[in-house]
C-alpha positions in Angstrom: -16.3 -31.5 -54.5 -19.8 -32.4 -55.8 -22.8 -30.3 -56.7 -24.7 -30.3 -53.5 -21.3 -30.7 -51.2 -20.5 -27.2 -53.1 -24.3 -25.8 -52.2 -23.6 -27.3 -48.2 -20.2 -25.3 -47.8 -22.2 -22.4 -48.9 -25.1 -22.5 -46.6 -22.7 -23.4 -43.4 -20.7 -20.0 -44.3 -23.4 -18.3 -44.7 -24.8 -19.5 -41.8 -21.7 -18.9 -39.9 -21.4 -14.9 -40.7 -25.1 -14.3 -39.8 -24.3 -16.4 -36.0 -21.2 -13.9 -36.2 -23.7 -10.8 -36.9 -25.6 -12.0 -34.3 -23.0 -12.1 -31.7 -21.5 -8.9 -32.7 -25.3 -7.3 -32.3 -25.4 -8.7 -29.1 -22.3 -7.5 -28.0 -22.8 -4.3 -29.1 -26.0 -4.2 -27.5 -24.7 -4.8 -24.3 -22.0 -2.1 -24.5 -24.8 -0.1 -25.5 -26.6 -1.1 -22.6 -24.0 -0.1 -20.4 -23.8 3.6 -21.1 -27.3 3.8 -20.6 -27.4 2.3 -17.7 -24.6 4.7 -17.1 -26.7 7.3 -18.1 -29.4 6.5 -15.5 -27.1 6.6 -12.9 -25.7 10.2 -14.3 -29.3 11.0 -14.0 -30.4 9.7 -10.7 -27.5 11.4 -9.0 -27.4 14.9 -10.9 -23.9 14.1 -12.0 -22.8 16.3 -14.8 -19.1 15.1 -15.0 -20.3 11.1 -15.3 -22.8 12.7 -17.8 -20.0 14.6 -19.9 -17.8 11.2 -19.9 -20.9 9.6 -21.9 -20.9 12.5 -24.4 -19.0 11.1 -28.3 -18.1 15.2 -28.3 -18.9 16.4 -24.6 -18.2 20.3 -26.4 -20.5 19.3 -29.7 -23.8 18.8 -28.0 -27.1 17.2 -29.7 -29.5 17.3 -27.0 -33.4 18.0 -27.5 -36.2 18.3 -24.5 -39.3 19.5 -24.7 -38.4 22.8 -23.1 -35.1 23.5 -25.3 -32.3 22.7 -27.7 -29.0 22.5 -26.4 -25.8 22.2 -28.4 -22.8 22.6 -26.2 -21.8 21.4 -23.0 -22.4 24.7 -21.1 -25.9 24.5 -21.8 -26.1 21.2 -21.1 -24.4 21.4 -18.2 -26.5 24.6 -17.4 -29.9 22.4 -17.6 -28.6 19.4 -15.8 -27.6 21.5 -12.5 -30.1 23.8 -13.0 -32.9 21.8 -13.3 -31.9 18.3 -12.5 -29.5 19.0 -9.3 -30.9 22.0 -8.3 -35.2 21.3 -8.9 -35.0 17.9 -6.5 -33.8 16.3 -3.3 -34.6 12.9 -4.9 -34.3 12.0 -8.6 -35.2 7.9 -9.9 -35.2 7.5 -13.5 -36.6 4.1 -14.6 -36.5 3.0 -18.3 -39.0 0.3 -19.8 -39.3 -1.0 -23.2 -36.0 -0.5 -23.9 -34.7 -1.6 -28.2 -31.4 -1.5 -28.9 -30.3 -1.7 -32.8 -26.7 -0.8 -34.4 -25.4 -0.4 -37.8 -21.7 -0.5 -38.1 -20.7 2.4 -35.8 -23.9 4.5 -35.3 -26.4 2.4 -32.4 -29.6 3.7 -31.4 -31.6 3.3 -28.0 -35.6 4.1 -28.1 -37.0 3.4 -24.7 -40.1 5.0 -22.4 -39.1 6.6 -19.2 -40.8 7.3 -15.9 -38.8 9.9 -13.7 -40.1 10.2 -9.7 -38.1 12.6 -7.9 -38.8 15.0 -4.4 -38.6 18.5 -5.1 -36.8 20.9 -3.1 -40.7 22.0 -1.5 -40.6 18.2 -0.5 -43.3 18.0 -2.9 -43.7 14.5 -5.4 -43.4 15.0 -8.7 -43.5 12.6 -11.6 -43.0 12.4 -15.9 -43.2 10.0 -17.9 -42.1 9.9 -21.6 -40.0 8.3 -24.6 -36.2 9.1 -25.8 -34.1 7.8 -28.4 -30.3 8.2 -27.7 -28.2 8.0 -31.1 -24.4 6.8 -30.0 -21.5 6.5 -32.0 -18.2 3.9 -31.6 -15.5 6.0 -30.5 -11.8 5.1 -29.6 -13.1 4.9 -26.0 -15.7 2.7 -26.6 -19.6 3.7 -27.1 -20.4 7.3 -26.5 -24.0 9.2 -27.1 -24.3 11.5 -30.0 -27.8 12.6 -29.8 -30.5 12.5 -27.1 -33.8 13.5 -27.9 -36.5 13.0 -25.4 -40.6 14.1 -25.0 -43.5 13.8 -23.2 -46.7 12.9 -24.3 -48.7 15.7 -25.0 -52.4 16.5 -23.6 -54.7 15.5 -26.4 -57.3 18.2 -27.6 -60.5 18.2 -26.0 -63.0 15.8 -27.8 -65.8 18.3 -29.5 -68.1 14.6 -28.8 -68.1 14.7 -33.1 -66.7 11.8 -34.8 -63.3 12.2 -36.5 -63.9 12.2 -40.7 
C-alpha cells in the first residue's frame, strides 16, 4: 500500500466512526425525545404512575421546582397530585427550543416551557419557564435522573441610574 493510499484508509475510517457517532447521537436523541414527549403527556394528564415509569430510580428522586426540593417518590408523587391533578381541570404543557445532547450513558434535555391549564375556580392560568432533565441508559431503555425546572424571575425595579 503506498504513502497516500495509507493516509486515504485513514481518513475513510475516520470518517466512518464520526458518520457512526452521528447516528448513534441521533438515535439516542430520538429515544431521548421519546420520554419527554412521554413526559408531556405524564404532565398534561396528571398521571403520576406514567410519570414514575419515566423515573431511572422512581424511589431515588432528583427533582427541583421553584417552590421545593423533592427526593423520593412520595414527595414527588405528593406535588404531582397535589398540585398538578388537584390545582386544574385542564393542564397543556408545550415545550420549545428543545437541545438534546448525550455522552455515553448520561443525556441531557434543556428546553423552555409554556404551561396553560384551567384551575379548579375555572380561572386561566399560565407559566412559562426553562428545565433541563438529566437521563441516564438503563436496562429498560432511557429513564430521567434529574429534573430541574424555573421560572424567570421579576427583575428589580430600575432606580432610572445606569448600571456601573
Amino acid at each position: 500500500m503506498t504513502r497516500s493510499s495509507a493516509g486515504l484508509v485513514i481518513i475513510i475510517a475516520t470518517l466512518a466512526g464520526g458518520c457512526g457517532k452521528g447516528a448513534n447521537d441521533a438515535a439516542t436523541a430520538a429515544e431521548v425525545r421519546a420520554i419527554l414527549d412521554q413526559y408531556v403527556k405524564a404532565v398534561n394528564g396528571a398521571d403520576d404512575q406514567m410519570l414514575r415509569d419515566l423515573w431511572a430510580e422512581p424511589e431515588r428522586i432528583s427533582y427541583v421546582n421553584p417552590m421545593q426540593r423533592l427526593r423520593t417518590w412520595g414527595e414527588l408523587q405528593g406535588f404531582w397530585q397535589g398540585f398538578l391533578k388537584n390545582s386544574f381541570t385542564r393542564r397543556e404543557l408545550t415545550l420549545s427550543n428543545v437541545a438534546i445532547q448525550s455522552a455515553g450513558d448520561a443525556g441531557w434535555a434543556v428546553f423552555d416551557w409554556e404551561f396553560n391549564a384551567t384551575q379548579t375556580d375555572g380561572k386561566p392560568s399560565q407559566t412559562r419557564g426553562w428545565e433541563t432533565q438529566v437521563y441516564r441508559r438503563t436496562d429498560r431503555g432511557w429513564r430521567i435522573a434529574h429534573a430541574h425546572y424555573s421560572v424567570p424571575a421579576t427583575p428589580p425595579p430600575s432606580s432610572g441610574q445606569p448600571a456601573p
